[in-house]
N, C-alpha and C positions, 0 to 999 in steps of 0.2 A: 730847445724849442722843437728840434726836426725829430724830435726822440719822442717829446708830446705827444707831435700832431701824428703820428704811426699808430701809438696807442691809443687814439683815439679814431685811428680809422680801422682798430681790429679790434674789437671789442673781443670779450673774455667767452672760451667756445664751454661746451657745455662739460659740467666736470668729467660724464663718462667717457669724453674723446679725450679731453686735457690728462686722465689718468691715463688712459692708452699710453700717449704720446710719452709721458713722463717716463712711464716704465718701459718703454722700448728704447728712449735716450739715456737711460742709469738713473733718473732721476733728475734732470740740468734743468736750468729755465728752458719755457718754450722759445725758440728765437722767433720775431714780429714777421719775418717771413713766411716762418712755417703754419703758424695764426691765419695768415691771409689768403696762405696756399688750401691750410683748408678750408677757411670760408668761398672762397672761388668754389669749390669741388661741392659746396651745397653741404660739408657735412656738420657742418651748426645747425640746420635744419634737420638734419634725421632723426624718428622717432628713438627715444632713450631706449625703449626695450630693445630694439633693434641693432642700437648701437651698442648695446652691452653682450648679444650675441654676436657680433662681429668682432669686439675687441675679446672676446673669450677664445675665439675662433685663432685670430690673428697672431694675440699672448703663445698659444699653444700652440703654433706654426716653429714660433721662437724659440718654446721653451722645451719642446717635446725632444726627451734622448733619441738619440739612433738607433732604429731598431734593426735588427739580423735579417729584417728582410726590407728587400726596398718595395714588396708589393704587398697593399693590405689584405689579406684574404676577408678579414671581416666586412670590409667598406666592400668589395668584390661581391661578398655574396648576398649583402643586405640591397646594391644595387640591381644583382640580378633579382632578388626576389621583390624588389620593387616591379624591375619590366613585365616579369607573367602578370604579379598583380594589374596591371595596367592594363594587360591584353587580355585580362580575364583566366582566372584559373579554381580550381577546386579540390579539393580532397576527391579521391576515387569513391565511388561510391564501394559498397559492401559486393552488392551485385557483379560489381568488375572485379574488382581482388577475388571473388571465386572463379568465375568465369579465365579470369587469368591462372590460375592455382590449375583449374580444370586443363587448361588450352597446355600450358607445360606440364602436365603429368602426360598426357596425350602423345605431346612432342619428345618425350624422353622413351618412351617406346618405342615410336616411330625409329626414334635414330639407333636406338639398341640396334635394331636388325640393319645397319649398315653401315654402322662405325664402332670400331673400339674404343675410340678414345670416348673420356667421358669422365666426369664431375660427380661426387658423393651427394648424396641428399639435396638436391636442386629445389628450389620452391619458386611457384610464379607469385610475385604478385602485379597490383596496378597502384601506378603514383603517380601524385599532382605533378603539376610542373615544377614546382617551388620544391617539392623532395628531391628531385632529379637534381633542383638547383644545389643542395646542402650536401650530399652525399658526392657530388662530382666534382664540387669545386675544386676540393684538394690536388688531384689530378690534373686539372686546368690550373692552377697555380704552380704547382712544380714544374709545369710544360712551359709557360711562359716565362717563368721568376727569371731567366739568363737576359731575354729580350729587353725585360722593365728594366734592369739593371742599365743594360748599354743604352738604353734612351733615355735615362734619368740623369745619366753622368753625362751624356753629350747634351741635353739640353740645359742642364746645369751649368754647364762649364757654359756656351756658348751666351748664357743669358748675363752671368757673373762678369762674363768680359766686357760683354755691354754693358753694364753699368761701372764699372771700374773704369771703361773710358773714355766718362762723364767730363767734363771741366770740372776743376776744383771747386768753381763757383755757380755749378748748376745747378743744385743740389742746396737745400737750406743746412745750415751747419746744425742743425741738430740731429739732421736724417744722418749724413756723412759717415758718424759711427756705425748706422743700422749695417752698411758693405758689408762689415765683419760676419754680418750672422748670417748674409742675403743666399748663401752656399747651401747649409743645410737645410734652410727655410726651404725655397726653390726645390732643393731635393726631396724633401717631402711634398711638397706643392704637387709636383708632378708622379713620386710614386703613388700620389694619391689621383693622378690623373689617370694613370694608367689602369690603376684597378678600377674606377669606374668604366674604362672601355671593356675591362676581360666582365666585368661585372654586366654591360650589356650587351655583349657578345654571345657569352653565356645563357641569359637572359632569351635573347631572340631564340636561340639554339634549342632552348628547353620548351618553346613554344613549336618547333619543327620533328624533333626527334621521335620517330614512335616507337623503339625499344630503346634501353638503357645502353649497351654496347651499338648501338648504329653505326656510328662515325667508325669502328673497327677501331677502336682504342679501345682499353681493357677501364675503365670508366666506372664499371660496376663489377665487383670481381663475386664470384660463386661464393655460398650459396644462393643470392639473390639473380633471378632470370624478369628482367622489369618490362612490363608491356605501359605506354601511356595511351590510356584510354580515347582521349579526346583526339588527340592525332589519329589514331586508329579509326576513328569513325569518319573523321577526315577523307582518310585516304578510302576507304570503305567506298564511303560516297562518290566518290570522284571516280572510282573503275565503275560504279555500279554491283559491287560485288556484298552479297551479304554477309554483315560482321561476321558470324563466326565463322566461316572461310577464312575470311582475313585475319581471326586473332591467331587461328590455328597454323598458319604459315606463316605468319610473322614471328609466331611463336617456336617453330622448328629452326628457324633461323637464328633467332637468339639463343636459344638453349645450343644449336652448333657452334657460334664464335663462344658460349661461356663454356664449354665443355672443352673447346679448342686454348681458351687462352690459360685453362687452368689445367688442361691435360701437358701442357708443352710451358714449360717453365719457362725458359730461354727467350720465346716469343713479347710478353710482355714488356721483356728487361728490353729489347731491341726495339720495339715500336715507339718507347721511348727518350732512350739510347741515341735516336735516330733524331727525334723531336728538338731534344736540348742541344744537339749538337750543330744542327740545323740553326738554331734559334741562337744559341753561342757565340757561335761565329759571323752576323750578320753585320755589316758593316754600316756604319751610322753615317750619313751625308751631315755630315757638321755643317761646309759652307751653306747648304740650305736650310739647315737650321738658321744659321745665323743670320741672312737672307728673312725671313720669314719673320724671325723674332724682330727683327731691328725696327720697325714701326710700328710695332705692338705695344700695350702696355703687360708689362711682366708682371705685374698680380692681378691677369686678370684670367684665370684658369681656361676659361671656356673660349677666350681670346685666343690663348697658348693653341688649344686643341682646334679651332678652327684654322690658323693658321699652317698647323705644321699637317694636316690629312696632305698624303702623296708627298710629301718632303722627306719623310724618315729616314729611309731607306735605299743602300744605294742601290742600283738597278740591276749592277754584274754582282751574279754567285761565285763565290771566292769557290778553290777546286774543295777545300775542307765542304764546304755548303753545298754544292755538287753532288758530291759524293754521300754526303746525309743525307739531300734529296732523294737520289737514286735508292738508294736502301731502303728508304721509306716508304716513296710509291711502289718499289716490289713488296715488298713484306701488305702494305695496303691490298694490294690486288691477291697478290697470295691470300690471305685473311679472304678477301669475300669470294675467290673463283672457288675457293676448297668448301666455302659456306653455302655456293650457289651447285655444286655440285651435289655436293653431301644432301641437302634440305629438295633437289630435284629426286633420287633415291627415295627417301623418308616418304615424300608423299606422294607418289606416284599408283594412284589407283585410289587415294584416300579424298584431295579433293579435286572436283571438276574445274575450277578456274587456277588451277597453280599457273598453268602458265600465263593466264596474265597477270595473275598479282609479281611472279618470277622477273618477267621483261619489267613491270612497274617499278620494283624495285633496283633492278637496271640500271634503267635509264634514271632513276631516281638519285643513284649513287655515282653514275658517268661524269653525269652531265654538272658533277658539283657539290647538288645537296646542301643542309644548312654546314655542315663542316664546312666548309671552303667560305660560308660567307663571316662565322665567325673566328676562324683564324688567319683567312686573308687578311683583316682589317687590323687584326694585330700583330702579326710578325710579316706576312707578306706571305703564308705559307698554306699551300690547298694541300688540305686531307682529302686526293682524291683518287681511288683505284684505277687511274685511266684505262690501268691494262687487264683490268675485271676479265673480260671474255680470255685473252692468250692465259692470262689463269688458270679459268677455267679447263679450258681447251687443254692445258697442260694434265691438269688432274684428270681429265676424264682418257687420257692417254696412257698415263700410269696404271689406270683402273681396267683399261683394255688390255693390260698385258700382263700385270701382275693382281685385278682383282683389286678388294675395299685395302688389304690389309696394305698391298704393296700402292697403293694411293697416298694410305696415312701415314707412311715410312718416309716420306720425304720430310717430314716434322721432324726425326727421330732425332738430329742435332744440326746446328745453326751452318756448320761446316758440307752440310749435305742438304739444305734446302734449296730450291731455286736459282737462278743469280736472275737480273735481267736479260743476262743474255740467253740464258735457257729458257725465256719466255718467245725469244725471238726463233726458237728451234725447239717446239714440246716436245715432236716427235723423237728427236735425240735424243732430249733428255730422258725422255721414258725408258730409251731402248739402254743409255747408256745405266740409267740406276736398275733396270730390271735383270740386265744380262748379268750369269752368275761370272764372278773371277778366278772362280778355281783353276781352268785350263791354262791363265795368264800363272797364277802363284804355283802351279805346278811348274809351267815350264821354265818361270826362275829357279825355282830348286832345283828342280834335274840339272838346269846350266851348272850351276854353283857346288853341287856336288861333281860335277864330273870334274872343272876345274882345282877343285880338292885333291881327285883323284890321280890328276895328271901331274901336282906335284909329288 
């Protein structure tokens, strides 16, 4: 009788949910529980088509293999190129890719006469924000792929726990089996949370950047030298300065970091080196996950993501992470004092507002910049030259005493660039790489032979 009257206060839900349900339990009856649990939740009322995209969504959550990476780059970059979509974006016109083509043939002369280093067959052009997005992701996935790792398995792990430490009898007995799979589910759940953040990150980023290397990541490597148009006229507008002034200096600057990062092999491997290691090592605050997660509902993605902003991460740099910081931001500040040197040279008498577009981009890069807002949000990590000027200051001290060639010499290998602490003492450093060592490796020898002698 008590068996009846259940079934008749859960009527039969509609087949595309009851097929769900079937195939997520092996195929068992539904239990009158789990019938009533979903009609409470309203889902006997959801439009079929709707519910037949949800259960396709959901099956594939279940059934999808493990893949080699736990970050989508696809779902990443089809999110970013939703964002520019959103904030507006376009193909460059015809007009800009010559104009740009023109502004770097211009700037590769310029820098002949004051640097040697330098890049084969350069070509400018101008790109949407959405190309930026397709050609750079890869780069921004590699740099992140360690981080979505360590927050996929702690949120994983800490979400798995919580429901594993369910009562036996919370739970309708047909879900009980689903535990088993709730692991990998969850794990794609969220590496698919993560690339939608790198995916808007990105996104915002490609809306701010106005050459392709800005950030001083190698981003776009040679032959390509990429100016974005829209940005540029941006920033144009905002000094008051007429475009082409501005593409033209923008343009000595890009063509110095892609001459730079393709003249100096070494560099590249380090700026990234520095990135993942950084990123690697980053410690995950479990108990605030777990904290966070625990009145949540766990499939509910954007639940997850609103809950855990500022919980991720724990707040002290392990000495590994310290020390990848430190690397970073020198090599960072290295990268644009030697870009803001070199590109001062280059146009010096060519245009009239270099120095304010120069301090604009400054303070443009000091003070933060879209780098720092798109990988703050993700690892917790500013791409920012803070020490841009002692940089500077450094190379144009080199250049006071040994000239362009003994400036570009501190590139020549990894073991003989900078450190931090040479940014704290330019003037040393200059004195100490410019002074010759002959009179030192002479008077070892002569030691060493006399000692020869005397036996």
């Amino acid at each position: 009788m008590t068996d009846h009257a259940d079934d008749d206060e859960t009527p039969d839900l509609p087949p595309e949910l009851e097929q769900m349900l079937r195939g997520l339990t092996g195929g068992a009856e539904l239990d009158p529980q789990m019938v009533a649990m979903m009609r409470n939740m309203g889902l006997d009322r959801i439009d079929p088509q709707m519910l037949q995209m949800v259960m396709s969504q959901v099956q594939a959550m279940f059934a999808a293999p493990p893949g080699d990476s736990t970050l989508d780059p696809a779902l990443a970059t089809d999110t970013a190129r939703k964002t520019v979509a959103a904030a507006g974006d376009a193909l460059a016109a015809e007009a800009d890719r010559r104009a740009a083509a023109e502004a770097v043939h211009v700037a590769n002369l310029w820098l002949d006469a004051v640097t040697d280093l330098t890049a084969p067959a350069l070509r400018g052009t101008a790109w949407s924000r959405a190309e930026w997005v397709e050609a750079t992701m890869p780069v921004w996935t590699d740099l992140v792929e360690p981080v979505a790792e360590g927050v996929t398995d702690a949120v994983t792990a800490a979400m798995t726990r919580q429901l594993s430490d369910l009562p036996e009898d919370a739970l309708p007995a047909g879900m009980a089996g689903m535990l088993d799979q709730a692991g990998p589910m969850l794990r794609r759940m969220h590496g698919s949370m993560f690339a939608l953040q790198l995916g808007q990150g990105v996104g915002t980023l490609a809306g701010e950047v106005v050459t392709g290397c800005e950030v001083s990541l190698p981003l776009v490597p040679a032959p390509d030298v990429v100016i974005m148009p829209q940005a540029l006229r941006e920033l144009a507008d905002g000094l008051e300065v007429d475009e082409p002034q501005a593409r033209l200096y923008l343009a000595v600057r890009e063509v110095a970091r892609v001459r730079l990062f393709a003249d100096v092999p070494w560099l590249s491997a380090g700026l990234r080196a520095a990135v993942r290691d950084y990123a690697g090592d980053i410690t995950i605050d479990t108990d605030g996950i777990e904290e966070a997660v625990r009145s949540i509902d766990p499939s509910d993605p954007q639940a997850v993501q609103e809950a855990l902003q500022g919980r991720l991460f724990n707040p002290q740099h392990s000495p590994a992470q310290q020390a990848a910081l430190g690397r970073l931001e020198t090599l960072l500040a290295l990268v644009e004092g030697w870009v803001d040197v070199v590109t001062e040279r280059a146009v010096a008498g060519h245009l009239p507002a270099a120095d304010a577009l120069g301090e604009a981009v400054r303070r443009r890069r000091a003070s933060g910049g879209p780098a720092e807002k798109a990988f703050g949000s993700l690892v917790g990590l500013e791409l920012r030259p803070r020490r841009l000027r002692d940089a500077a200051n450094l190379f144009r001290a080199l250049e006071d005493r040994a000239g362009a060639e003994g400036r570009d010499a501190a590139w020549r290998h990894p073991d003989l660039a900078p450190s931090s602490a040479d940014l704290d003492d330019p003037l040393g450093y200059a004195e100490r790489s410019t002074t010759p060592a002959t009179d030192d490796l002479d008077a070892e020898l002569d030691a060493l032979l006399r000692g020869e002698g005397d036996r």
